[in-house]
C-alpha positions, 0 to 999 in steps of 0.5 A: 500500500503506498502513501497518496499526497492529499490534493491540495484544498482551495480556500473556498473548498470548506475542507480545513487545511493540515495543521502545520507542526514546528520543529522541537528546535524552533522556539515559541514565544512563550518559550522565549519569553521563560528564558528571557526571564531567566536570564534577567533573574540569573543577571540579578543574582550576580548582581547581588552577589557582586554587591555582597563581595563590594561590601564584604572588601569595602568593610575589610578594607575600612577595618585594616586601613584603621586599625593596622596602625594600632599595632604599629608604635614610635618609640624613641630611644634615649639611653639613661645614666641611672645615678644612684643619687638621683635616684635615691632623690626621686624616690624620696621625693613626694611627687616621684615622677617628676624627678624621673622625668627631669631624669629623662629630660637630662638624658634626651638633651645630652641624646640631641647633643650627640645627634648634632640636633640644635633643639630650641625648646624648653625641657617642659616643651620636649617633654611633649614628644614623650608619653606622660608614662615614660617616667613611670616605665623607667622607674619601674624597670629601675625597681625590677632591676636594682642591680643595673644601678650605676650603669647606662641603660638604653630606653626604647619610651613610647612617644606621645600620641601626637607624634605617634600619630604623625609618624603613622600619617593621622595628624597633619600639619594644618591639624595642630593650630588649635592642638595645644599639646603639640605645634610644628616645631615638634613635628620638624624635631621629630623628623631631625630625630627619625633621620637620626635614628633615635625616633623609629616607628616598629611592632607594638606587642604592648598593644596584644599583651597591654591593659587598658590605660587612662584618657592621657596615655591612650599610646599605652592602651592593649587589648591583651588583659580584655582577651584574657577577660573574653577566653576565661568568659568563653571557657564558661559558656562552653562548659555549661551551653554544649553539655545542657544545650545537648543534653535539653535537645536530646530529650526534646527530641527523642524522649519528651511526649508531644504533650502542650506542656512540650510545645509551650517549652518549644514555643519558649525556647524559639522565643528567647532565641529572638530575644535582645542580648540587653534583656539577658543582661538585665536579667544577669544583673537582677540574679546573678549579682544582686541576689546570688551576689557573684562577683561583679565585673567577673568573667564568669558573671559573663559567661553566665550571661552568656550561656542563658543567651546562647542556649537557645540557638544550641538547642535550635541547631542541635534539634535540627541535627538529630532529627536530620539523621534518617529514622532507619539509623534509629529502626536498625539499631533498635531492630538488633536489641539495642536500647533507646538510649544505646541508640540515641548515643551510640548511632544517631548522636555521632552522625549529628555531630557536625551539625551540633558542633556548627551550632555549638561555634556559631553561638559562641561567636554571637556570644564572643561579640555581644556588648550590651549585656556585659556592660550592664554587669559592669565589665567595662574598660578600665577595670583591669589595670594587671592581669588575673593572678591564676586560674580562680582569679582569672574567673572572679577578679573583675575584668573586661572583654574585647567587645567591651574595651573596643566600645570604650576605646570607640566612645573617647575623644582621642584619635589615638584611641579610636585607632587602638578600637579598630585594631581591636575589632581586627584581633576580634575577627581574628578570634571569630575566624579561629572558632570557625577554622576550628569548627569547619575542621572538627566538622570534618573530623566527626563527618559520617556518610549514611 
């Protein structure tokens, strides 16, 4: 039998026409129209995307471009005769600093001499380049070190902060015609000595292991005693959130009946997750120091504080994790005579372990950064003027942490403490990106395929 083309029909015939059918590679327009679309929204992604990188590098940059410098400090090198009259003098001396500095101001002017610098300033006026704590950082080296009496002692003494300041490019020239501590003669002084050797701008490992210093000496202000504060602060909020956190999410997950009283408990625990930070240090105020009467200031007043706040997204997370593990891990072992609890802890809990641990680090780092609820329990700057004498005293002598310091640095007048603030934040990164290399490795570690 063999295929008969159709006569073609006239217009007029009355008989329809065959339809016409397209070609599967020939696009219709609806279909034109999805994949326009499509590639408008995949242009707007990239587009938010690139925006989230221009902004990620923008605040880095801001961040490293303020705060490099506060790990950076000029010093001025001034090498001391230590006279045992003189000293002797000083230290019967009511006012002791007084008689150092004019020690220091004998030794700086014989320094100028040698260098061949011709400074026409009164000692008062070149006492200006100089930290306010310079006569108390050579008394106190002469107090550690008697046996050095009789000797000349080379000093590397912090400059002042505006000189500080210029040496790092922050104060200008046209900055000080209302700048009463510091004119223009200091700064061409200060730039005779950086030629001759004796000023030199180098690392500031005072600012890492330093303590906080008052609104006259921001060029001695470090960060190292808040740190101490925040790590002793962190060391509570581990031990107590991980292990009640864990152990609360077990039970509401795998033993609690689904009753209303379970349900109110959820709804309460999702709740406090959204709750304000400044809440729980209202709260921590209220029990811990004035009816459990705890030691105010102290780190393990904050890292009580702190695990109230936290607990709930532990809880959140490690629920998440537990019921992300297939119910046939839960069936197998109790299908060849294990218990409920054998299970739970021998089978479902090692494979929820990255979950719980990514939880775990991301509450602590959103503890790490909290301000408002330490400031409330008066763990402010300036508290600590020397570091914890052991361990029990690194938990209940009053201290401070470095979300704290920071806005304390950020809240005072003086440039030079605005800088040490955002150098702070950068240590602070440092530390939240340590809790997350940590965490992604650990992650990696208890990390199960099923």
């Amino acid at each position: 039998m063999t295929d008969t083309a159709l006569p073609p029909q006239s217009e007029n015939s009355g008989v329809p026409s065959p339809r016409r059918f397209k070609s599967l590679l020939e696009l219709d327009p609806l279909t034109k129209k999805r994949n326009a679309a499509e590639a408008r929204f995949r242009v707007y992604g990239i587009v938010a995307v690139a925006f989230g990188l221009f902004f990620v590098v923008a605040l880095l940059w801001a961040i490293l471009s303020s705060g490099l410098g506060a790990f950076s400090q000029t010093f001025l090198k001034v090498d001391i005769p230590l006279v045992q009259t003189q000293i002797d003098a000083a230290e019967k001396s009511v006012v002791k600093t007084s008689k150092y500095k004019a020690i220091i101001d004998e030794a700086f002017a014989r320094e100028l001499a040698d260098a061949g610098i011709n400074a026409d300033m009164k000692p008062k006026d070149l006492r200006k380049l100089f930290s306010s704590g310079a006569a108390a950082t050579v008394r106190n080296f002469i107090l550690a070190h008697p046996d050095r009496i009789g000797s000349t002692v080379s000093f590397d003494l912090i400059a002042s902060s505006r000189v500080d300041g210029y040496m790092k490019g922050r104060v200008k020239r046209e900055d000080l015609a209302e700048d009463k501590n510091l004119d223009a003669v200091h700064l061409d002084l200060a730039d005779q000595l950086e030629k001759a050797g004796i000023l030199e701008k180098r690392f500031n490992l005072a600012f890492i292991t330093g303590t906080d210093a008052s609104d006259s000496r921001p060029e001695q202000a470090g960060i190292g005693a808040s740190m101490i504060g925040s790590l002793f602060m962190m060391m509570v909020v581990l031990f107590l959130s991980l292990p009640i956190g864990v152990a609360a999410s077990i039970y509401l997950e795998e033993f609690a009946p689904q009753n209303r009283f379970t349900d109110l408990i959820e709804v309460n625990i999702s709740n406090l997750a959204a709750v304000p930070s400044i809440v729980f240090g209202i709260l921590g105020l209220a029990v811990f120091i004035q009816f459990m009467h705890l030691p105010q200031s102290a780190p393990l007043v904050g890292g009580l504080v702190l695990t109230l706040m936290t607990l709930p997204t532990i809880i959140i997370s490690t629920r998440a994790s537990l019921k992300a593990v297939p119910p046939s891990i839960r069936d197998a072992a109790l299908g060849i005579g294990a218990s409920k609890m054998q299970s739970i802890f021998h089978h479902v809990l090692p494979l929820a372990m990255p979950g719980i641990l990514t939880g775990t680090i991301i509450g602590l780092a959103q503890a790490l950064g909290e301000t408002a609820p330490l400031l409330l329990i008066g763990m402010v700057g300036f508290i600590a003027s020397n570091f914890p004498d052991g361990v029990a005293a690194g938990f209940l002598s009053p201290n401070s942490a470095m979300p704290a310091q920071i806005y304390e640095w950020a809240k005072r007048a003086d440039p030079a403490f605005y800088e040490r603030a955002w150098g702070g934040i950068i240590v602070l990164l440092l530390f939240l990106m340590t809790m997350n290399i940590i965490a992604i490795i650990l992650r990696r570690r208890f990390e199960r395929r099923w």
